[in-house]
C-alpha positions as CSV (number, residue, x, y, z in Angstrom):
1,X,9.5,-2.4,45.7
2,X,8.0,0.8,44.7
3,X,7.3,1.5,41.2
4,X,9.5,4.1,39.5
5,X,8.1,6.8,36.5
6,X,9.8,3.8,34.2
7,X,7.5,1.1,35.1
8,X,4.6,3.5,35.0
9,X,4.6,4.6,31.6
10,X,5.2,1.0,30.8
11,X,2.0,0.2,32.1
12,X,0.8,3.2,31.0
13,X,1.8,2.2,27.1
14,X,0.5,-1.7,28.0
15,X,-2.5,-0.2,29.0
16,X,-2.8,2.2,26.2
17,X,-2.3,-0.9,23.5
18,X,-5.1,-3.1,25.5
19,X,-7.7,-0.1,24.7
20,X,-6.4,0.0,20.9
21,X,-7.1,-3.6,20.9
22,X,-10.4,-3.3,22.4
23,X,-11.4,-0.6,19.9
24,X,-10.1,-2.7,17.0
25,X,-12.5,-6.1,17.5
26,X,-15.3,-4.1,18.8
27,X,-14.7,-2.8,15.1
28,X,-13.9,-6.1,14.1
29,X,-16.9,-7.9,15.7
30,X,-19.5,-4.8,14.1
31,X,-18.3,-5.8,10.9
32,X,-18.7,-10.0,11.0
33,X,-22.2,-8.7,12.0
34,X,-22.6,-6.4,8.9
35,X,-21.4,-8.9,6.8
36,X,-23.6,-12.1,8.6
37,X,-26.8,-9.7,7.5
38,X,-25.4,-9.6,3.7
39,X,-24.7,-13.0,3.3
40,X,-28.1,-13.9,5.0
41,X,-29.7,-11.1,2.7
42,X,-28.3,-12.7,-0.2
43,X,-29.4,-16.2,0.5
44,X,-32.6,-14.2,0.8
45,X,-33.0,-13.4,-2.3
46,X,-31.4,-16.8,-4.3
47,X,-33.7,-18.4,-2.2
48,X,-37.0,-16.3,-3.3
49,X,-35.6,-16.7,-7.0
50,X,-35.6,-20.9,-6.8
51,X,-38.8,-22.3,-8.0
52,X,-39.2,-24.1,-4.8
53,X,-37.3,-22.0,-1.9
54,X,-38.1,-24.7,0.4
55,X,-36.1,-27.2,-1.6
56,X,-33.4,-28.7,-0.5
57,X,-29.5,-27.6,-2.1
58,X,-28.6,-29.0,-4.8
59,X,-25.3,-29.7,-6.2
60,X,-25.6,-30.0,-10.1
61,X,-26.5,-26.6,-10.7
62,X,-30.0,-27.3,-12.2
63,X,-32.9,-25.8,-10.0
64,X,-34.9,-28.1,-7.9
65,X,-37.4,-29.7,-9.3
């Protein structure tokens, strides 16, 4: 059954929201990687502010011994 000028642009339109897609995680997936060198960044420098940046985390808010 040949394909009519209906079922083309249908494709056409599917094919057309596939690329939007595309576009929108490769946008997506740039920025998890922006914001994955922040947060590392920032643990960064809490880290180099601790007495002891080797210490293990601690969870009553006082610094590590």
């Amino acid at each position: 059954m040949p394909m009519n000028d209906e079922d083309l642009a249908a494709i056409n339109r599917l094919i057309a929201a596939l690329q939007t897609q595309t576009d929108g995680q490769v946008a997506l997936n740039a920025a998890i990687r922006l914001l994955a060198q922040s947060n590392q960044a920032l643990v960064d420098v809490i880290k180099s502010r601790e007495p002891d940046p080797n210490a293990p985390p601690y969870l009553d808010g006082k610094p590590a011994p």
